[in-house]
Kinemage of the C-alpha trace (Angstrom):
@kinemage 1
@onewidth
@group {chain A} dominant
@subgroup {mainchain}
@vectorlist {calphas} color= white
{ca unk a 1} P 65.505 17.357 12.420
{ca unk a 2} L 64.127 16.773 8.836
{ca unk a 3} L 60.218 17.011 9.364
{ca unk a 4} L 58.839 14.607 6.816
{ca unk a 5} L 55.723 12.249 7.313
{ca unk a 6} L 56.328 10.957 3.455
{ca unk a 7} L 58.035 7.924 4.672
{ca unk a 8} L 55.578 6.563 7.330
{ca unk a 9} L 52.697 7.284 4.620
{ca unk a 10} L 54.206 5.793 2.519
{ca unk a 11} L 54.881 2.920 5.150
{ca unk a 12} L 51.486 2.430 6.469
{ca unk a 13} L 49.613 3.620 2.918
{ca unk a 14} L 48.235 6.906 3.831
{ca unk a 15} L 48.221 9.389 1.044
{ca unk a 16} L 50.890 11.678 0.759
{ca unk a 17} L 49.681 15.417 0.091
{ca unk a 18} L 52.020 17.774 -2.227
{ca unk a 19} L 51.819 20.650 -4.167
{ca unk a 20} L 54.641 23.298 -6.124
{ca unk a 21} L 55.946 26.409 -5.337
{ca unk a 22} L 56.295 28.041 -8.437
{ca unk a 23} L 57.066 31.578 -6.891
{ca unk a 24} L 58.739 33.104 -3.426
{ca unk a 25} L 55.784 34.955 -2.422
{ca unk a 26} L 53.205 31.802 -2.364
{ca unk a 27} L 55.419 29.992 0.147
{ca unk a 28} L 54.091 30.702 3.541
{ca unk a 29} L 50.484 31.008 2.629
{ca unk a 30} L 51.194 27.452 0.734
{ca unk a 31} L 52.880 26.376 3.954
{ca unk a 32} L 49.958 27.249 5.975
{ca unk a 33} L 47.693 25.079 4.405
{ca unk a 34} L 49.906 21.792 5.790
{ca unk a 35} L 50.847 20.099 2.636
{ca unk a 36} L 53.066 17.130 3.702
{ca unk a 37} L 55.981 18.115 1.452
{ca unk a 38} L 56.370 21.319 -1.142
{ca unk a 39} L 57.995 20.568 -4.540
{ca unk a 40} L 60.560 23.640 -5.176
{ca unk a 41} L 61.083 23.276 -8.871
{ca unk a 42} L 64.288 25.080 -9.917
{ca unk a 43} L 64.586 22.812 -12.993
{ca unk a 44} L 61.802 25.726 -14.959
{ca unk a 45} L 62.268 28.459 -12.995
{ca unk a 46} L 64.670 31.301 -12.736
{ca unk a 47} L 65.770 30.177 -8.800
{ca unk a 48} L 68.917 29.604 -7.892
{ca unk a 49} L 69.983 27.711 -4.871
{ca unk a 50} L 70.983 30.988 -2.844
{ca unk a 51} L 67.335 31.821 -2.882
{ca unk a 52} L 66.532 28.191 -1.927
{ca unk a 53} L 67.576 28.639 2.158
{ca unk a 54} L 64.966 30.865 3.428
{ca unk a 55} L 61.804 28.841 1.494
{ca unk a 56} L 63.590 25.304 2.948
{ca unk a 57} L 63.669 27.022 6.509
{ca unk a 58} L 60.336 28.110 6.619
{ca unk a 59} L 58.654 24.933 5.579
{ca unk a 60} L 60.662 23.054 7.964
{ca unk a 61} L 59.360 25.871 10.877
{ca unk a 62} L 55.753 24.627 9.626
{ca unk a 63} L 56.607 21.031 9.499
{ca unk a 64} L 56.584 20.783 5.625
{ca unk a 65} L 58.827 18.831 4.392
{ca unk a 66} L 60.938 20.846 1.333
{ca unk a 67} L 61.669 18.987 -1.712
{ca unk a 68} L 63.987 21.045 -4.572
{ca unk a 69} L 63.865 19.435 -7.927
{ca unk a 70} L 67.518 20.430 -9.337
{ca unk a 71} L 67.757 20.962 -12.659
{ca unk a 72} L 70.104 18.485 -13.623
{ca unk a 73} L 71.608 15.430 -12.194
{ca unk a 74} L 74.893 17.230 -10.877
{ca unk a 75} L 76.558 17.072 -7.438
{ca unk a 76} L 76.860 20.435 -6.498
{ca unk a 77} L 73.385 21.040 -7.582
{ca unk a 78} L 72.695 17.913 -4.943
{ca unk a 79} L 74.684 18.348 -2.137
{ca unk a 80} L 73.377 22.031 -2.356
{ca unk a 81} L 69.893 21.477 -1.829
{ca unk a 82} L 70.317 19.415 1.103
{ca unk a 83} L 73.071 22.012 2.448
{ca unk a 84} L 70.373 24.814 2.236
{ca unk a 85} L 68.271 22.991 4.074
{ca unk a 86} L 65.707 20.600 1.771
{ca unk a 87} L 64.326 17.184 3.246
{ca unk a 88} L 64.361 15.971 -0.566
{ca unk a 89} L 66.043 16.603 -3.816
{ca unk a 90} L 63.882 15.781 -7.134
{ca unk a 91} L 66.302 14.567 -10.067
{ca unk a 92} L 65.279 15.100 -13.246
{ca unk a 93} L 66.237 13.187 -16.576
{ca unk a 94} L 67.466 10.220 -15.161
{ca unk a 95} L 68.583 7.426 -17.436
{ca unk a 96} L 70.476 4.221 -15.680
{ca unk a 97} L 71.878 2.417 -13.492
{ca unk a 98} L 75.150 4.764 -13.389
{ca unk a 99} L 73.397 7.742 -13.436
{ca unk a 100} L 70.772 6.347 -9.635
{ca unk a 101} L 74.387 4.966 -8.521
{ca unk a 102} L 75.994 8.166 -9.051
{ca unk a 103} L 73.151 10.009 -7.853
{ca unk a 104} L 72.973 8.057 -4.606
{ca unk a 105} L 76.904 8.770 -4.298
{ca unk a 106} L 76.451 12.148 -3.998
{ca unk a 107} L 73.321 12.441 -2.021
{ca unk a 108} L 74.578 10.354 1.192
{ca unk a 109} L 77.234 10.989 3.767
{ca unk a 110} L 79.792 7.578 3.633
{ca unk a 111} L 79.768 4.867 4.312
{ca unk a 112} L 76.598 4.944 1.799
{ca unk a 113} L 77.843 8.024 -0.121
{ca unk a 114} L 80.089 10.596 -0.245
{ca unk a 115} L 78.270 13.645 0.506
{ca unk a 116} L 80.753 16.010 2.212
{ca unk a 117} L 79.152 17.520 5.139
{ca unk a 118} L 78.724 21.747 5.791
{ca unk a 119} L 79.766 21.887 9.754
{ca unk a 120} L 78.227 25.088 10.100
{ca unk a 121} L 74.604 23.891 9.194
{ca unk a 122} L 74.476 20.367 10.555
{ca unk a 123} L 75.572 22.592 14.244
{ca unk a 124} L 72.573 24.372 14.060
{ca unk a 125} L 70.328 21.211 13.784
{ca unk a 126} L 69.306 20.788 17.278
{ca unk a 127} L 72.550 20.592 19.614
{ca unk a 128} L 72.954 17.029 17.499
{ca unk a 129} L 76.332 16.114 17.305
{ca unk a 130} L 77.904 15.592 13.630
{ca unk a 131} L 77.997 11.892 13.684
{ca unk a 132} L 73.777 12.217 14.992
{ca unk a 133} L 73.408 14.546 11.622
{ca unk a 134} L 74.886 12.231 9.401
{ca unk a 135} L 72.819 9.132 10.657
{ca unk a 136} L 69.510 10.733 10.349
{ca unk a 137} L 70.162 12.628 7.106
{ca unk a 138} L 70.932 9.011 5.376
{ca unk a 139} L 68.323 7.616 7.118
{ca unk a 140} L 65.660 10.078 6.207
{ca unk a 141} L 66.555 12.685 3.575
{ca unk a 142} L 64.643 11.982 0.406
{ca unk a 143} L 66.044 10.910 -3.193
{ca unk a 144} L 63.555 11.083 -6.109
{ca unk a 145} L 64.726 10.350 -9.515
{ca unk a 146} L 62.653 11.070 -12.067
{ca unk a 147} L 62.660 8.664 -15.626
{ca unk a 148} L 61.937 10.068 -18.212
{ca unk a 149} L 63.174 8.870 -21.367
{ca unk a 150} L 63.016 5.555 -23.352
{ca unk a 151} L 66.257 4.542 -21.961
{ca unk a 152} L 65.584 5.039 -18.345
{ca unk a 153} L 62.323 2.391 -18.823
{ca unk a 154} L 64.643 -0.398 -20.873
């Protein structure tokens, strides 16, 4: 359901191979070439989510693992991501302990979180029933937080 070898790399210390999409029309060819996860930076680029779903699909068709760095640590910007269909979301600027807490909040489904879920989407995940969705999405979607400042490091 959310093709991503980053964990059991990370695991078993294999490297984990990346690169950036920094336009649409790069994506499959990228794809192609088997990265283990593609960094969709929307932080310094002009896309928007709504442009987001069809570059998360295909990587998951190839078994790449999308990963949409958001430009801002903001839950519709979070939940988003993960509705349109990325295995990670990249946070950028974060500075403490509320801001990971609050992060985490809206990232995962409860009890962890609380993510609200998008029926339509988590039906088309396999014939997995809602409750099988929600398990493996807070078991294996990905949360990066990037620090960045002075205050995140004191």
């Amino acid at each position: 359901m959310y093709p991503s070898k980053i964990r059991d790399h990370l695991k078993t210390g294999k490297p984990v191979l990346s690169t950036s999409l920094s336009c649409t029309h790069i994506a499959t060819p990228t794809y192609n070439l088997k990265p283990d996860w593609v960094w969709i930076d929307t932080e310094h680029s002009p896309w928007g989510v709504e442009s987001m779903g069809s570059i998360c699909t295909d990587g998951r068709k190839k078994g790449v693992a999308p990963v949409i760095r958001i430009p801002w640590n903001d839950p519709s910007y979070i939940k988003k991501s993960y509705d349109v269909g990325a295995v990670g979301v990249m946070i950028p600027q974060v500075d403490n302990v509320e801001e990971v807490k609050q992060a985490v909040h809206d990232a995962k489904y409860p009890p962890i979180g609380e993510r609200g879920i998008a029926p339509w989407f988590a039906g088309q995940m396999d014939n997995l029933s809602q409750q099988d969705v929600v398990d493996h999405a807070n078991n294996e979607t990905l949360l990066i937080l990037q620090m960045e400042s002075v205050e995140a490091y004191e």
